[in-house]
N, C-alpha and C positions, 0 to 999 in steps of 0.2 A: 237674787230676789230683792234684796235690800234699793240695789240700783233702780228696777220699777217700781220701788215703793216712794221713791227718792222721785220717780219721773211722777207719779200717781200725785203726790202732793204738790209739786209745782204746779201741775195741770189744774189742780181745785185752785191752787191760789191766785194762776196769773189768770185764769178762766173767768174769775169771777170779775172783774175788771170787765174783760171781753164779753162772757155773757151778759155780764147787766147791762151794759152797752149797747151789746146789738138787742138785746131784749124788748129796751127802750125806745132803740130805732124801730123795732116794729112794733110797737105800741104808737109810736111817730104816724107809721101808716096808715094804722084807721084815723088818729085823730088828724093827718091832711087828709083823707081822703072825705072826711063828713066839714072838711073845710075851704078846698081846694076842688074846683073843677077838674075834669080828667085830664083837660088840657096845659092848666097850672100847674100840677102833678108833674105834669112830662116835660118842662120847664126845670125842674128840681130833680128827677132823674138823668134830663138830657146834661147839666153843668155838672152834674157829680161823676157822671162819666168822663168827661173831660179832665175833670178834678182828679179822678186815679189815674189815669196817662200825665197828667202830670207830675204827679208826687212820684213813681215808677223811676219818672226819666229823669229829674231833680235829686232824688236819693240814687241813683246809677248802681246802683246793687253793693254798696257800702257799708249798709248797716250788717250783712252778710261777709262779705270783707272785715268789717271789725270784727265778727265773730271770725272768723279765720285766723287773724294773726293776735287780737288779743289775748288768746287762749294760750300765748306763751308770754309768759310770766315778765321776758326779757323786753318786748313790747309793747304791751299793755297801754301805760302810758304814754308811748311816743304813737300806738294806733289812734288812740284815740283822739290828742291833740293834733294831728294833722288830717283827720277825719272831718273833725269840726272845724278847721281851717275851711277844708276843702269845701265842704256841704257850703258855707256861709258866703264864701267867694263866688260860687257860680248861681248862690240862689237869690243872691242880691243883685248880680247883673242879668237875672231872668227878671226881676221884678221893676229893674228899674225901663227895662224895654217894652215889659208888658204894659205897663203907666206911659209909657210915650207913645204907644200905638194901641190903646185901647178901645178906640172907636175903629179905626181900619179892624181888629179882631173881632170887634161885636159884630161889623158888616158882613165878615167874612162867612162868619156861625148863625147868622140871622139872630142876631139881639142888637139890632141897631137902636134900638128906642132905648135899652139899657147897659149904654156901656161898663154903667157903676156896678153891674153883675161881675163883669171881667176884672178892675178890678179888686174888687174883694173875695174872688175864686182866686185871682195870683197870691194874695193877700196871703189867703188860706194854706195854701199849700208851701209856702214859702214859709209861714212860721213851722207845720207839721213835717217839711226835711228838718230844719235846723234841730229840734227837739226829737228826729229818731236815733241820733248816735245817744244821747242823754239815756232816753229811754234802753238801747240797746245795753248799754253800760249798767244798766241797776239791774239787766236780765242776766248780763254775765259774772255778776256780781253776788248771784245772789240774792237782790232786794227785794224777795216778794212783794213783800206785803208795802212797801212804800212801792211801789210800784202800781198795785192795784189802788193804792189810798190816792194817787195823783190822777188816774184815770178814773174813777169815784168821781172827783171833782171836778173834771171837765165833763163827763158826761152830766152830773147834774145841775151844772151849771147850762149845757145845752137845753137840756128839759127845761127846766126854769123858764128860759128868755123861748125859748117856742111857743110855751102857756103864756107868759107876761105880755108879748107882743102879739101873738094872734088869735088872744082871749081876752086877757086880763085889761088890756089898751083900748081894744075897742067898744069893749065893755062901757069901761069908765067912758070916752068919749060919748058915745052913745047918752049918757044919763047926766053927764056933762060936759057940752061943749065945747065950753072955756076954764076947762079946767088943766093942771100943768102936763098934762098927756100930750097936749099937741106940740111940747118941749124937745121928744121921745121918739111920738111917733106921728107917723103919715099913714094914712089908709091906702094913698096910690102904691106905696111901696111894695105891697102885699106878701107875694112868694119872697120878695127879696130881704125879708126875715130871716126867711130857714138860714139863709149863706149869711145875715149879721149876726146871729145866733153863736153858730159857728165859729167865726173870726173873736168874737169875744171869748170864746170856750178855749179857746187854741192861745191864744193871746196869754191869758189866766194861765195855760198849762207852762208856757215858758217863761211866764215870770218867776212862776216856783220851781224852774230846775234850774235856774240860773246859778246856785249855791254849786250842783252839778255841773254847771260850765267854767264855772271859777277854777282853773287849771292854769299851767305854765304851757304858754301856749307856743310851741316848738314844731316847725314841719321839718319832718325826715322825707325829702323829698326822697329818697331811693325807697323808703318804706313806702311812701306813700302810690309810687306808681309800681310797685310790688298789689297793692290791694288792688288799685285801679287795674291794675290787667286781670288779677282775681276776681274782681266784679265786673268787669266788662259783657262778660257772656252772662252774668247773673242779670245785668241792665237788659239784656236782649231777652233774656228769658221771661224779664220781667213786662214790658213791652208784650212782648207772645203773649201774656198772660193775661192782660190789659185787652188785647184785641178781642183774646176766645172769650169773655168776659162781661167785657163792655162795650164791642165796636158795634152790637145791634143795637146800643141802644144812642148810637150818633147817627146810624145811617138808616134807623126807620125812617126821623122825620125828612131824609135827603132821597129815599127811595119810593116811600109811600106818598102817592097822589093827593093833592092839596083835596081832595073831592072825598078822602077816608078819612079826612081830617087825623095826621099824623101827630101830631103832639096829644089829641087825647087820646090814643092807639096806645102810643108810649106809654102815658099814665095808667093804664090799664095794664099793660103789660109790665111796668117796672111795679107797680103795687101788688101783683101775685108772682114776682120775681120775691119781693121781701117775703112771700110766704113762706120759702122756703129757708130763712136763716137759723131756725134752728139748727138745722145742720151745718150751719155755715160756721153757728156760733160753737159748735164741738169743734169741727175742724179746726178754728183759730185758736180755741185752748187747749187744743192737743199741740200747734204748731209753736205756741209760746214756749213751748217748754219741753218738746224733743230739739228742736234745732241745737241747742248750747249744749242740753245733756247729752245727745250723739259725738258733736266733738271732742266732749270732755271724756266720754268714754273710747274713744278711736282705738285705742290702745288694749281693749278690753277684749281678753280670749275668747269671751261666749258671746260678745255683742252680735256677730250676725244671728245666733239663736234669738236674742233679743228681739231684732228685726221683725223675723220672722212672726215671734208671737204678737207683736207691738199693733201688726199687719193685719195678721186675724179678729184680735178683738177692736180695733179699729172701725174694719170690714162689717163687724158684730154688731156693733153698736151703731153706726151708720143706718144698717138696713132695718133695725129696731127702729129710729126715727121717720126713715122712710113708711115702713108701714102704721106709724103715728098718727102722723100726718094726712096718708092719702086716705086712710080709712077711716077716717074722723073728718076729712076735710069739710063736709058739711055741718058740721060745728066751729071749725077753724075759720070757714070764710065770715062766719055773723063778726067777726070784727072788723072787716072794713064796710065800707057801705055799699047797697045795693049795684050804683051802679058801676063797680071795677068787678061784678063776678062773673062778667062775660069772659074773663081770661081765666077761670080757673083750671082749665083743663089742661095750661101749660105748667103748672105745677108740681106733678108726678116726673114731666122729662126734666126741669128745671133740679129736681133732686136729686134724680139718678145722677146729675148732670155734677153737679157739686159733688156727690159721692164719688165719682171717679177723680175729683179732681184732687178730692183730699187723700185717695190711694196714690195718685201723680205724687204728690208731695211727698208722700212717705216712700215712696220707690226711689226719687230722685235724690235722698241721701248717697247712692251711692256714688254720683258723680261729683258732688262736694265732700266727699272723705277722700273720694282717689286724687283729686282737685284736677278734675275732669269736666269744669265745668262747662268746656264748649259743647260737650253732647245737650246741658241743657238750654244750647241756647239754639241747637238743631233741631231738637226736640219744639221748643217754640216758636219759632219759622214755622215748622209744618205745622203744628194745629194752627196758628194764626194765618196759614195760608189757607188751609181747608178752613175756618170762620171764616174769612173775606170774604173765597168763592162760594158758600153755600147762600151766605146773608145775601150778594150782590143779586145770586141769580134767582134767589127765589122770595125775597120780600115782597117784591113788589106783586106775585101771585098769592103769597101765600101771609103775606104778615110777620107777626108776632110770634105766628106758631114753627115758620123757618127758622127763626133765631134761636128758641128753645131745641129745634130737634140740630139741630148745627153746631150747637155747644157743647150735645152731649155727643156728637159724634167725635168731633174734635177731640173729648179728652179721652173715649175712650182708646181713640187712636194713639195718643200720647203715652198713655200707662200701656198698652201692648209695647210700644216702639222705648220707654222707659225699660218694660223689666229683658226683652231680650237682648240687650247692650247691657245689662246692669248682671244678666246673669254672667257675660263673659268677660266682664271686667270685674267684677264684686260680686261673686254669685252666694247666692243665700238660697235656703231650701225654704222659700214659702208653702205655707201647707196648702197648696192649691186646690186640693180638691177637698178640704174640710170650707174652704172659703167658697166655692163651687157649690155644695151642697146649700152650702147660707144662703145664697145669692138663688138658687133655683128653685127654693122652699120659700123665701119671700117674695119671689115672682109669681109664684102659683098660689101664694095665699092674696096677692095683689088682682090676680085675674078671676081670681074666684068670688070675688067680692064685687069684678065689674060684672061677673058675668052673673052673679043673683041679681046685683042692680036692684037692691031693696031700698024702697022709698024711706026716707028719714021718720024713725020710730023705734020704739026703745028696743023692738023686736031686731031691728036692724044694728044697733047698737049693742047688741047681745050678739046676735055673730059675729061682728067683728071684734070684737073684746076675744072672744072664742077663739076666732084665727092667728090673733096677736101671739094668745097665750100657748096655742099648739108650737110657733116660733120658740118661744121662749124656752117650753119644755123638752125643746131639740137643743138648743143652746147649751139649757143647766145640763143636761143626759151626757152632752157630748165633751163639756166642759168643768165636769166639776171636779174633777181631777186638780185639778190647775188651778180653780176657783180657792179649793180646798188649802192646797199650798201658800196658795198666795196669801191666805188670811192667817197661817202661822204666824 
C-alpha cells in the first residue's frame, strides 16, 4: 500500500506540470479559435501532427531505453551519457538537412509560401529530443518537483508570447504605428506565432537543463546498441502510435476535396479533438509516473496485484471524465467560438477513444517488464494498419467523423490483442467484470441522457448531475473497501 501511495504522489506531482499544460493548451483552443479562422486553425493542427511523427522518430524509443537500463545502478551514467551522444548526433543531421531542403519540403506538404514554418517545426522538435533524456533523468531520479518547476516555465513562457504576439503586438501596433512593435512583430506572419512561441519556450527549457547535461560525456557503444535494439520496437510502436493518432489529421486535407475546403474541416475537427484532453491530461500524469515506478518495482511479489488494481480505478476514473464531459458538453463547447461546434458530436467517440488508449498503456507494461517489446511493435503495425485503411477509405465520404470512429476502433483492437498475449506471457487477474460493469453503467447513463435529449436548462442540468452521481454511488458501494484501506 505504501508503493501506491508512493505512485499516488508522484502522479499529483509530475501531473501537475502535465495538467497545467495541457490545461492551458486548451484554453489555447478557444482563445485561436475567437482568433484564427477554421482554416488558420487547421494549419496549426496539420504542422503539429507532423511535429509528433517527428519527435516519435528523432527520440527512437530512447527515453524508454534509458528507463530500462538506467534502472541499474551499474549503468546509469554510462546510459545516459551515450543516450545524449546519440539523441544529439542524429538530431543535428536531421536538422541540418531539413535547413538544406526546406523549400522542396514545404512544396511537398503544400506550405510552399511558408517555407520558415518547416524550418522552425525542425527547430522545435530537435531542441524537445535533445532535452527528453534530461528530462527522463530527473523522472528516474526522483526530481519531482524540479521537474514540474522546469515545465511550469516553458509552458508559461508559451502562454506569454501567444498573448504578447497575437494580442498584446497588435494591439499596440494598431494604436501605434510606429511604434518599436514593428521591431518584433509582422502581421503577415500570423499563425506562424503559435510555432515562434514554441521555439522560444523550448529554447528557454534547455538552456536550464544544460547544468543537467553537464556530464562526462563517454559512449559505451556496446550499451548503447544494447538500448537501441531495446527501443527499436518501442520506435515502431511509437510511429504506430503517431499514425492511430495523428495520421487523420495529415490526410484530411490530402483526401478531402478542395470544394469541402479541408483545412477548415481540419480546424474544426482538431479544435473539438482538444475537447477531449482532459482525459488526455489524467492519462499523461498517470503515464509520468507508473512507467519508472513499474520497473523499479519488477521485482515486487504482489505487483501483478498491483496492476490489476492500478487497471480498475484507472478504468474508474476515466469513464468519471467521460461522463463529465459528454453530459455537460453543452457548457464545455461555450469555450470555443461558435463556429468550430459543428464537430461536436466527434467528441464522445474521441474520448472513448483516448480511454482505451490509456488502458493500451497500462496493459502494455507487460511486454516492457518481460522486454518483449516486439509484441509492442506488432501490436502497432496493426492498429496503424487498421487507421490507414479506415481514414484512406472513408474520409473522403464521410470526413472528420471517419477519423474519430477509426481511432477508436483501432485502439480498442489494440488493448483486446494487448491483454490476450499479456495474459499468456504476464498473465495478471484483471478484475474484468467489476471493470465491465463500469464500463456498461456509464454507457447506459451516456444513452439515457441522448435518449431524453433534454434541451439545455437547469432542469436538464439536474439530471445529469443525478446520472453522474447514481455512477459514483455504484463506485463508493462497490469500492470502499479499498478506498478505506488505502486512506489508513
Amino acid at each position: 500500500m505504501n508503493s501506491f501511495k508512493k505512485l499516488a504522489g508522484e502522479t499529483a506531482i509530475y501531473g501537475m506540470s502535465s495538467i497545467v499544460g495541457r490545461f492551458i493548451n486548451w484554453w489555447l483552443v478557444p482563445y485561436y479559435s475567437f482568433i484564427f479562422l477554421t482554416s488558420e486553425y487547421g494549419v496549426v493542427t496539420n504542422l503539429y501532427s507532423y511535429m509528433a511523427f517527428l519527435l516519435v522518430i528523432l527520440t527512437y524509443g530512447m527515453e524508454t531505453g534509458f528507463f530500462r537500463f538506467a534502472s541499474q545502478k551499474e549503468n546509469k551514467e554510462r546510459a545516459y551519457s551515450s543516450a545524449l551522444i546519440s539523441l544529439f548526433s542524429t538530431s543535428i543531421a536531421f536538422l541540418l538537412l531539413v535547413f538544406a531542403f526546406s523549400e522542396n519540403i514545404a512544396g511537398w506538404i503544400d506550405y510552399s509560401d511558408h517555407p520558415e514554418y518547416i524550418q522552425w517545426v525542425a527547430l522545435i522538435v530537435v531542441i524537445d529530443t535533445l532535452i527528453a533524456i534530461p528530462f527522463a533523468k530527473l523522472r528516474i531520479e526522483s526530481k519531482a518537483v524540479k521537474f514540474a518547476i522546469l515545465k511550469f516555465i516553458s509552458i508559461f513562457v508559451t502562454i506569454f508570447l501567444n498573448i504578447f504576439f497575437l494580442s498584446i503586438c497588435p494591439s499596440l501596433l494598431k494604436s501605434n504605428p510606429e511604434s518599436w512593435v514593428k521591431l518584433v512583430y509582422s502581421p503577415e506572419l500570423g499563425v506562424g506565432y503559435v510555432f515562434i512561441s514554441n521555439l522560444i519556450a523550448s529554447a528557454i527549457s534547455l538552456i536550464l537543463l544544460i547544468p543537467e547535461m553537464i556530464v562526462k560525456l563517454r559512449l559505451d557503444r556496446k550499451l548503447l546498441k544494447e538500448m537501441i535494439w531495446y527501443s527499436f520496437p518501442i520506435l515502431i510502436v511509437g510511429i504506430g502510435g503517431m499514425v492511430t493518432q495523428n495520421i487523420d489529421k495529415i490526410l484530411l486535407p490530402k483526401l478531402l476535396p478542395e470544394s469541402q475546403d479541408p483545412m477548415s474541416q481540419l480546424g474544426v475537427y482538431g479544435a473539438n479533438f482538444k475537447l477531449a484532453v482532459i482525459l488526455n491530461m489524467f492519462i499523461q500524469a498517470f503515464r509520468y509516473a507508473f512507467e519508472p515506478f513499474f520497473f523499479s518495482q519488477v521485482k515486487s511479489e504482489d505487483n501483478k496485484r498491483g496492476y490489476a488494481i492500478i487497471m480498475k480505478y484507472f478504468v474508474l476514473f476515466g469513464l468519471i471524465i467521460f461522463l463529465g464531459i459528454c453530459l455537460y458538453i453543452d457548457l464545455v463547447k461555450l469555450i470555443v467560438d461558435s463556429k468550430y461546434h459543428s464537430g461536436l458530436n466527434v467528441v464522445p467517440i474521441i474520448l472513448l477513444a483516448n480511454l482505451f488508449l490509456g488502458i493500451y498503456y497500462t496493459l502494455s507494461l507487460w511486454y516492457k517488464l518481460t522486454d518483449k517489446t516486439r509484441f509492442g511493435a506488432y501490436f502497432a503495425i496493426v492498429g496503424a494498419g487498421i487507421s490507414l485503411i479506415l481514414n484512406i477509405l472513408f474520409i473522403p465520404q464521410f470526413g472528420y467523423m471517419a477519423s474519430a470512429w477509426a481511432m477508436l476502433i483501432c485502439f480498442v483492437t489494440m488493448v483486446v490483442l494487448s491483454y490476450i498475449f499479456g495474459q499468456k506471457y504476464f498473465p495478471v487477474k484483471y478484475p474484468l467484470k467489476r471493470i465491465g460493469l463500469y464500463f456498461l453503467t456509464a454507457m447506459i447513463i451516456y444513452f439515457v441522457a441522448i435518449f431524453l435529449n433534454l434541451t439545455p436548462s437547469v432542469w436538464m442540468y439536474f439530471v445529469h448531475t443525478m446520472l453522474i452521481t447514481v455512477f459514483l454511488l455504484l463506485a463508493f458501494l462497490l469500492e470502499r473497501k479499498e478506498i478505506y484501506r488505502f486512506l489508513k
